[in-house]
Every structure is written in C-alpha cells, then in structure tokens.
C-alpha positions as CSV (number, residue, x, y, z in Angstrom):
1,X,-127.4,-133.6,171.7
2,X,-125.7,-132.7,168.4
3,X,-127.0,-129.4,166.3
4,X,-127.9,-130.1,163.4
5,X,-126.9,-126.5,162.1
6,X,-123.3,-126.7,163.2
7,X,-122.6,-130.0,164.5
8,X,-121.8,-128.6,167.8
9,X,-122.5,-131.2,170.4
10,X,-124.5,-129.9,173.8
11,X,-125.7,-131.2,177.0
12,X,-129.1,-133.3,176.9
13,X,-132.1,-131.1,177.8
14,X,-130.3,-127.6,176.4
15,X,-133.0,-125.7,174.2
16,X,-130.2,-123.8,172.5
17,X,-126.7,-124.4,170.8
18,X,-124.1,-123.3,173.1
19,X,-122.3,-122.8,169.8
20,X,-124.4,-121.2,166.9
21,X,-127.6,-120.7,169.4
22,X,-129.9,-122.3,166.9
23,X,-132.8,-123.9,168.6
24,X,-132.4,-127.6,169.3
25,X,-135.1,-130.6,168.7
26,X,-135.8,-133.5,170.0
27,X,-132.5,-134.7,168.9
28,X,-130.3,-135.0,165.2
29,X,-132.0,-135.6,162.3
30,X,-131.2,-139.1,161.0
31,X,-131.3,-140.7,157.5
32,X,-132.9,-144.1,156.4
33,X,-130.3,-145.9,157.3
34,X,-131.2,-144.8,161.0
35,X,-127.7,-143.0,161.5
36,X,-127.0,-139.0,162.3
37,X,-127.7,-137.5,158.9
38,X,-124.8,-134.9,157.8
39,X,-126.3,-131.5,157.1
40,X,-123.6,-130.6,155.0
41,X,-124.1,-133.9,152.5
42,X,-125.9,-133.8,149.1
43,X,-129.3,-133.9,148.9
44,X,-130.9,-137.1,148.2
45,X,-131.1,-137.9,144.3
46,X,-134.9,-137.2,142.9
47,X,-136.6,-140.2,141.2
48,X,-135.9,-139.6,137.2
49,X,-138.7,-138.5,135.4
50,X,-140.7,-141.3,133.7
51,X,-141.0,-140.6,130.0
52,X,-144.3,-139.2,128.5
53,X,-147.1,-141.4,126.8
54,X,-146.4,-141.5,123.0
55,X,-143.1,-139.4,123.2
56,X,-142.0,-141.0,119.8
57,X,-145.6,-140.9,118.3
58,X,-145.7,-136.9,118.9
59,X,-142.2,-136.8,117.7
60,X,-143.2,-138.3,114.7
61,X,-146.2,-136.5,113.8
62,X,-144.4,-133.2,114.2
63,X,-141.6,-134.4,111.6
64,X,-143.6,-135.8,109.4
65,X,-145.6,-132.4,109.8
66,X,-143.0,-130.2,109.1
67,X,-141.8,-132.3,105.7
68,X,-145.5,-132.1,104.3
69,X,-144.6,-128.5,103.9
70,X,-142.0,-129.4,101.2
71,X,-142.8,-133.1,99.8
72,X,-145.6,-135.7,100.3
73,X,-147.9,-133.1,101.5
74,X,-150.7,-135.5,101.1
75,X,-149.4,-138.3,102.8
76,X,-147.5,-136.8,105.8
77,X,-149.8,-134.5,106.6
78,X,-151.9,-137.2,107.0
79,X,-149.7,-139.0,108.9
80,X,-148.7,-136.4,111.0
81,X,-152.1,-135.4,112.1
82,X,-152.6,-139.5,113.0
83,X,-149.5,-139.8,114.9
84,X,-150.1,-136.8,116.6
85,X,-154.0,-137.7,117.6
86,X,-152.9,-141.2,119.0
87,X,-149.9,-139.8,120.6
88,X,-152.5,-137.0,122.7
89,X,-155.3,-140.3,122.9
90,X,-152.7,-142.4,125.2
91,X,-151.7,-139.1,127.2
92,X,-148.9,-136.9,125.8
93,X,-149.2,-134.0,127.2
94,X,-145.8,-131.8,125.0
95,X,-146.6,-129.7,122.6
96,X,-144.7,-131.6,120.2
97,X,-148.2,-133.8,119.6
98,X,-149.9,-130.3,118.9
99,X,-147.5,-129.0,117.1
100,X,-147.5,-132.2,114.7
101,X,-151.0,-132.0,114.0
102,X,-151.1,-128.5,113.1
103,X,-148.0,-128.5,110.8
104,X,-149.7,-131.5,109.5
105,X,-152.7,-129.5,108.5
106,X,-150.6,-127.0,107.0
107,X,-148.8,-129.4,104.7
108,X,-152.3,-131.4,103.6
109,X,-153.7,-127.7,103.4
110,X,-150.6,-126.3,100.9
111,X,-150.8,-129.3,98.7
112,X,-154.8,-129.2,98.4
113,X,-154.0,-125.4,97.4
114,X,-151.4,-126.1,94.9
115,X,-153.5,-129.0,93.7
116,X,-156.6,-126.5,92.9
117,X,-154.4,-123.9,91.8
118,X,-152.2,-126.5,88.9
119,X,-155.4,-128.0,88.0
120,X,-154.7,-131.3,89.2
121,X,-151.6,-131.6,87.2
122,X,-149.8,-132.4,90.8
123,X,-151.5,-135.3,90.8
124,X,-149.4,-136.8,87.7
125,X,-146.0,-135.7,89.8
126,X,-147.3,-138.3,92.5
C-alpha cells in the first residue's frame, strides 16, 4: 500500500506508514484516469468563470453615466439609466449596472438644474 502523504510504500493491511506514520486508507488515492494520483502534482484547473448577464449593457450605462456629467446630460443620462435597468432585468448582478444608473441620474439631474437655472437657454446649445 503506498502513502499518500509521503509516497512510502508498506505492507497490505498496515494501518500506519512505516515511514511518516500517517494513517493509511483503504488504498492511494487515484485520479480520473484511474491511475495513483501524485500528491505532490497541481491541483486540478477550476472551470473559468462564465461571464455575467449584460456585462457590456452595465458597462455601458456606467460610461454613458459618467459622461452625462460633462456633455449630453439629457441623453446619456437617459441612456445610462436604460442600459443599466436591462442590464440588472437579464441578471447582472456588479455594481457596474448600479453604478450606471445612478451616475445617470446625476447627469439628467445636473442638466435639468442648469436648464432651470439658464432659463432654458441650454436648450438652444442642443
């Protein structure tokens, strides 16, 4: 029997490594394939992660939100608080989605001020 601390092989039947004295199994671990697994390999890879629902939609809406601070408030802010409701409706869970929307409602909420504050003389500048 082989153990699968140090590799140490032992009689059939031992509880203990004569080696290391870790306590023995029922026999080596093996891997998928059906062969001794090495303990001293690298783990096994980890599945990537699968990309998020409306990555680019959030993405959007939170640039789009942070430009309506400085042009086009009217229309990115919009935009950005659209993108970033349909990117949280199919799932997105990052804050990028959240953060568009709010920076969105910033931007359409600075422009409606300077609007009421120039007298709708911004309107002309559109």
């Amino acid at each position: 029997m082989v153990c699968n601390k140090c590799g140490a092989n032992n009689a059939d039947g031992v509880k203990f490594c004569s080696s290391c004295g870790n306590e023995l199994s029922g026999g080596a671990p093996v891997n998928s394939y059906g062969t001794p697994a090495n303990p001293y390999s690298a783990p096994a890879e980890t599945p990537a992660k699968t990309a998020q629902p409306g990555k680019g939609l959030a993405v959007a809406s939170m640039v789009c939100g942070i430009v309506s601070f400085f042009i086009f408030g009217l229309v990115l802010g919009v935009l950005a608080i659209i993108f970033g409701g349909v990117a949280k409706s199919k799932g997105n869970t990052s804050p990028m989605a959240t953060a568009g929307i709010v920076c969105g409602a910033i931007g359409l909420g600075l422009y409606l001020l300077v609007l009421i504050i120039c007298g709708g003389s911004m309107i002309a500048m559109m």
